[in-house]
Z-matrix of the N, CA and C atoms (Angstrom, degrees):
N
C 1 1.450
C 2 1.531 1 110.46
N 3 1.524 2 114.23 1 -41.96
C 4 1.380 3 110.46 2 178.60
C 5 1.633 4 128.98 3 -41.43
N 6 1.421 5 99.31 4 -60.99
C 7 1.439 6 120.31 5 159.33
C 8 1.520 7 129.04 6 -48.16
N 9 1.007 8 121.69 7 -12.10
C 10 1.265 9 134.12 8 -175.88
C 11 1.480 10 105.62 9 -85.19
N 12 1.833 11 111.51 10 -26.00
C 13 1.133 12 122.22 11 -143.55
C 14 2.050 13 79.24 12 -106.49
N 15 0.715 14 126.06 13 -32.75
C 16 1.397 15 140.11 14 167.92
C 17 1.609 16 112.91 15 -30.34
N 18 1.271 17 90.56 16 -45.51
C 19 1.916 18 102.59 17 -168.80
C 20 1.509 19 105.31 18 -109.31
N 21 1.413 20 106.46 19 -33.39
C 22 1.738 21 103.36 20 -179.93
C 23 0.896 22 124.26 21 -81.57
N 24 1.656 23 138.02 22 -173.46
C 25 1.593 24 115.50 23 -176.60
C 26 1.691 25 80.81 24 -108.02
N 27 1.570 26 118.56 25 168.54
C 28 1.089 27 141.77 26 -166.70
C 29 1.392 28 111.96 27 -82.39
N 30 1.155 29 133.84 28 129.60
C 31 1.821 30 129.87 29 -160.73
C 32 1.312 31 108.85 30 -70.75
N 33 1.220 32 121.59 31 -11.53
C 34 1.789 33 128.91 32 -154.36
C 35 1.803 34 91.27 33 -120.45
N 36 1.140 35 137.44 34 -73.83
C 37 0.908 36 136.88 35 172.63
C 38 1.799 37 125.96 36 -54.54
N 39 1.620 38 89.28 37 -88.50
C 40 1.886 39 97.02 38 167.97
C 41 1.700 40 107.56 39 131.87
N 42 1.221 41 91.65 40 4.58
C 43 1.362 42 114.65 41 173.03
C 44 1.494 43 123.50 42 -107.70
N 45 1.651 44 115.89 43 121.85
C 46 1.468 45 110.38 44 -160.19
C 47 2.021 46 87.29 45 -86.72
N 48 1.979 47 85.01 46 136.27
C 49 1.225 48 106.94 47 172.41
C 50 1.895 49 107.72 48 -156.70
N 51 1.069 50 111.61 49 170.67
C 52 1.717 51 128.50 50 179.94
C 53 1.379 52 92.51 51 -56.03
N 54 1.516 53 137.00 52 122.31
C 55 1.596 54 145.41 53 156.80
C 56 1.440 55 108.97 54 -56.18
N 57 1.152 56 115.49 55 112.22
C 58 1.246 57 137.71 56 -175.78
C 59 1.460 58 90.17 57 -90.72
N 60 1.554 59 131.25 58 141.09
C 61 1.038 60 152.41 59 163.13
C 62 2.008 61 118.63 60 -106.00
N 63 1.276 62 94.87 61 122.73
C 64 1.740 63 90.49 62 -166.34
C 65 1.564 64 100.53 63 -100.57
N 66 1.219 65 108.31 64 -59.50
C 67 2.003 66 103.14 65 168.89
C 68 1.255 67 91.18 66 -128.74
N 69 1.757 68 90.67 67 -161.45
C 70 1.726 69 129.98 68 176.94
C 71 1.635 70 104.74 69 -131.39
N 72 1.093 71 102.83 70 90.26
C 73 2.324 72 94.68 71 -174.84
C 74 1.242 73 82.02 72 -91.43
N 75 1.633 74 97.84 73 161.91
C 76 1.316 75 130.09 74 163.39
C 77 1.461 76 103.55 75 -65.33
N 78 1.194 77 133.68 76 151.75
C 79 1.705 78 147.25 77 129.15
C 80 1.449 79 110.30 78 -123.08
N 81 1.248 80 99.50 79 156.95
C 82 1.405 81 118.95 80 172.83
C 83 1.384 82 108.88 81 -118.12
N 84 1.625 83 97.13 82 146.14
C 85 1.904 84 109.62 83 173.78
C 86 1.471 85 97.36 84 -152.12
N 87 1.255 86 89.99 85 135.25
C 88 1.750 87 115.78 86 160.66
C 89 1.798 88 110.75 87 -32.58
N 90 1.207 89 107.82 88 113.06
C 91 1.377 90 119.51 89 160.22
C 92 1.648 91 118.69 90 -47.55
N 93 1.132 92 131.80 91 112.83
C 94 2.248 93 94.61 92 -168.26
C 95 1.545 94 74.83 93 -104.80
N 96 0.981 95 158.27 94 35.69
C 97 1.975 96 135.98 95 134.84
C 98 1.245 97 91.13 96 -80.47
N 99 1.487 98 109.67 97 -73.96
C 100 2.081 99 105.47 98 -151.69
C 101 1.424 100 101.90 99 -76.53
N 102 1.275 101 146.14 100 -19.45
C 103 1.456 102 158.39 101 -155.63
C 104 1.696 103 103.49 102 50.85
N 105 1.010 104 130.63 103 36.05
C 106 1.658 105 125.78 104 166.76
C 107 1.382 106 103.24 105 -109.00
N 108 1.529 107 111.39 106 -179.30
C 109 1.422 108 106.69 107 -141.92
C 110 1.741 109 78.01 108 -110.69
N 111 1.201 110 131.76 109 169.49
C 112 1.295 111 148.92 110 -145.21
C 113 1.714 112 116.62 111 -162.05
N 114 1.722 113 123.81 112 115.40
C 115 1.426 114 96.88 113 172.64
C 116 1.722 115 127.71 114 -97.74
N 117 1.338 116 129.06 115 142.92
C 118 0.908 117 113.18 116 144.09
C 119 1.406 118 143.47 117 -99.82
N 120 1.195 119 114.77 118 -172.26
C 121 2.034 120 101.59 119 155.45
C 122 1.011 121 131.55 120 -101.95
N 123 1.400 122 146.89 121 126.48
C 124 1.499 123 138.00 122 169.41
C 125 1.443 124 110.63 123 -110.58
N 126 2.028 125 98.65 124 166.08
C 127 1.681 126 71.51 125 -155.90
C 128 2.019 127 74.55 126 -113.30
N 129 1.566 128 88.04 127 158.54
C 130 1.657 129 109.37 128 172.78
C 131 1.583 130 111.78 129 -107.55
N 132 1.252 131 103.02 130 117.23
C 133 1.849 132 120.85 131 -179.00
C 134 1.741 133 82.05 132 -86.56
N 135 1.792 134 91.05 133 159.58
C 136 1.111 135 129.10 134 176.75
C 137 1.704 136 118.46 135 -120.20
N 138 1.060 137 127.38 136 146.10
C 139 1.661 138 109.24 137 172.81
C 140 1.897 139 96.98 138 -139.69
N 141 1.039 140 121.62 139 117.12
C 142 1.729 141 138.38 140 141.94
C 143 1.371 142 100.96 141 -27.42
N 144 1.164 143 114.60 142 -90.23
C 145 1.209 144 131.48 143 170.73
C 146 1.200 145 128.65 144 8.29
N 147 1.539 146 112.87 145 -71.75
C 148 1.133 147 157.11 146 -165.06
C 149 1.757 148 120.99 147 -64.38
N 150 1.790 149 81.75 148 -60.35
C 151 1.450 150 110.59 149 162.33
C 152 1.206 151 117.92 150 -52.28
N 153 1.312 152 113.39 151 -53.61
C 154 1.718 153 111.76 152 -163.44
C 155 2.110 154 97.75 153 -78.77
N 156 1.146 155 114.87 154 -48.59
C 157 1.537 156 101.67 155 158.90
C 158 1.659 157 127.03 156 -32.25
N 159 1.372 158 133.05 157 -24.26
C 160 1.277 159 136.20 158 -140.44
C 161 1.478 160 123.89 159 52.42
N 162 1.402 161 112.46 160 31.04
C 163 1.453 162 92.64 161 -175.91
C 164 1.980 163 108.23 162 -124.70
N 165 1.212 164 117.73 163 -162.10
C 166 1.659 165 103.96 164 -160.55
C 167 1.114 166 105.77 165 -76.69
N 168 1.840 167 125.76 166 131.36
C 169 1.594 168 113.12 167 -148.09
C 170 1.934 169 81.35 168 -142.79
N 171 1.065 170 116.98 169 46.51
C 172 1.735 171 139.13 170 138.19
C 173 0.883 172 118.38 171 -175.47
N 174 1.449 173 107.81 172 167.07
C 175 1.662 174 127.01 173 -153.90
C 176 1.623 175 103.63 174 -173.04
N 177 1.586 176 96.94 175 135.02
C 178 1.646 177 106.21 176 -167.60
C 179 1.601 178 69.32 177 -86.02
N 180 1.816 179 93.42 178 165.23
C 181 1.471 180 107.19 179 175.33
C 182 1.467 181 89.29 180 -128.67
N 183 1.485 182 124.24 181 83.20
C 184 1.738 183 130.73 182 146.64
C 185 1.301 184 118.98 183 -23.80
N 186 1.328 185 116.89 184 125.51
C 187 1.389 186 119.48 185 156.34
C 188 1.516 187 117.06 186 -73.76
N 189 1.271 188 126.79 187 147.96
C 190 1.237 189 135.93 188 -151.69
C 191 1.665 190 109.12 189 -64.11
N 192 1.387 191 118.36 190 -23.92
C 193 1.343 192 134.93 191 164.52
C 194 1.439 193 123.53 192 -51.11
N 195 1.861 194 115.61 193 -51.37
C 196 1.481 195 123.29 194 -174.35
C 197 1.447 196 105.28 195 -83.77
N 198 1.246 197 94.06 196 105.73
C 199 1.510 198 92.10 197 148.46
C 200 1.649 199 139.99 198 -60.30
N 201 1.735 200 140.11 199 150.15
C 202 1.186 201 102.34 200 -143.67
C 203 1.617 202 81.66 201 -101.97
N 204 1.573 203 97.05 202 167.96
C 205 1.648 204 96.69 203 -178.31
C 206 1.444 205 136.88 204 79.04
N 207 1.485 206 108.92 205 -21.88
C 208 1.467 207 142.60 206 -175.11
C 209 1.348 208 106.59 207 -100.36
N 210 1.371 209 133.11 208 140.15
C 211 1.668 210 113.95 209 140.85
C 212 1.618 211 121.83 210 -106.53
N 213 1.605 212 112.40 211 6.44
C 214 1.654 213 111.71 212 146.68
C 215 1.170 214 101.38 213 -26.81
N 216 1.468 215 125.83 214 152.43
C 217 1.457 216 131.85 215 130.64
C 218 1.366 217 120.29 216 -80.61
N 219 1.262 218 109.53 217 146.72
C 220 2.026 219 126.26 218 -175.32
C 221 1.568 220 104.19 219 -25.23
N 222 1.546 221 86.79 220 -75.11
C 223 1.626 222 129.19 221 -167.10
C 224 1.685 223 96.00 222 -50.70
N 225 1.585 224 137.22 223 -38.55
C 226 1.431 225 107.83 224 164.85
C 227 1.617 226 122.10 225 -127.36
N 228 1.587 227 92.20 226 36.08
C 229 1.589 228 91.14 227 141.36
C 230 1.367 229 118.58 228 -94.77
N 231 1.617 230 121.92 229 -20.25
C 232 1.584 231 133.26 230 161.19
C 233 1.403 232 103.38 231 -43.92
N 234 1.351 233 116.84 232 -73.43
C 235 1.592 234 111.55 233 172.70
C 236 1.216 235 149.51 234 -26.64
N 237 1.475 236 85.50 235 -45.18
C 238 1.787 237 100.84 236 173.13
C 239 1.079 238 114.36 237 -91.37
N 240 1.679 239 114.87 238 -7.43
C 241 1.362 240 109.74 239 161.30
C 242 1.103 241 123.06 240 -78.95
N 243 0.896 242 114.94 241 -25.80
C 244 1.795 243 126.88 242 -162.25
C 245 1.558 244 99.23 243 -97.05
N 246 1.304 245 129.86 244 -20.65
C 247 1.801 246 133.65 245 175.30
C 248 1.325 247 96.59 246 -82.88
N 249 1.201 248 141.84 247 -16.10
C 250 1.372 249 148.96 248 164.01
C 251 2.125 250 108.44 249 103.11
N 252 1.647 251 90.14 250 17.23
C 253 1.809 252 99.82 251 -171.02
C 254 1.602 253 113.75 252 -63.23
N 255 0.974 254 132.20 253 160.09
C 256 1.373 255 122.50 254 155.07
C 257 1.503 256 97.65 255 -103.67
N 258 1.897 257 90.37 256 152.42
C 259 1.831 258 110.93 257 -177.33
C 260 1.145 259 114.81 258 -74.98
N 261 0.942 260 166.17 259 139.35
C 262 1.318 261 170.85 260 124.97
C 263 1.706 262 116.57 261 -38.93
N 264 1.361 263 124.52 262 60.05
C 265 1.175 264 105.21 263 -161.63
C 266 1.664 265 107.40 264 -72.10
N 267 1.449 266 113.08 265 -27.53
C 268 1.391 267 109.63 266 -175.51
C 269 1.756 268 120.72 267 -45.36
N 270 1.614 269 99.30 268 -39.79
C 271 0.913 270 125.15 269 175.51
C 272 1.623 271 118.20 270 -44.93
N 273 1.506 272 102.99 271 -66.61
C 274 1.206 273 110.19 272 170.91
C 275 1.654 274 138.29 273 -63.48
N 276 1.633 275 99.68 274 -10.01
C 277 1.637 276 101.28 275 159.29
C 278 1.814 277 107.22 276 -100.59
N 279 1.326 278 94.70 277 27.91
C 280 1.647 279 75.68 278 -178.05
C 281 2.386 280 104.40 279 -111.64
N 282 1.487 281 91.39 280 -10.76
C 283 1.480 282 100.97 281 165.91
C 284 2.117 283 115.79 282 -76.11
N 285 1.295 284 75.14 283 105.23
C 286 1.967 285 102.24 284 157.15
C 287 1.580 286 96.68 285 -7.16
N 288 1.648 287 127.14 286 117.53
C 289 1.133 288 111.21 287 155.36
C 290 1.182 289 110.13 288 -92.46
């Protein structure tokens, strides 16, 4: 991913530069075998750049799976969309993180 960031322009700024990495936070997502909640790491970029503009100078970088705000995963709220289920979100803030 770093390298990628080398050639592309930067999501926060727009200017291609070296991806600066600011942390690693925890998130949580729904297990869909065991249905308990699970952590991973994602990583949070930083931008200089960005900052000195006034404008939003981090950004979690989601894997294509987490939805943001949610700890469903993508891939089976697709499912349950597509089986014709309704989500239960209540449901899903009511499991122990």
């Amino acid at each position: 991913m770093i390298d990628r960031y080398r050639h592309a322009p930067c999501v926060l700024c727009g200017e291609v530069h070296a991806l600066q990495v600011h942390c690693y936070p925890e998130r949580k997502i729904r297990d869909p075998k065991e249905g308990t909640n699970q952590s991973i790491l994602i990583v949070s970029i930083i931008c200089e750049g960005a900052k000195q503009l006034g404008r939003q100078y981090t950004k979690r970088m989601l894997p294509e799976f987490v939805v943001p705000e949610c700890n469903i995963r993508h891939d089976r709220v697709l499912v349950a969309g597509l089986q014709g289920q309704r989500i239960d979100y209540t449901l899903a803030l009511s499991v122990r993180r």
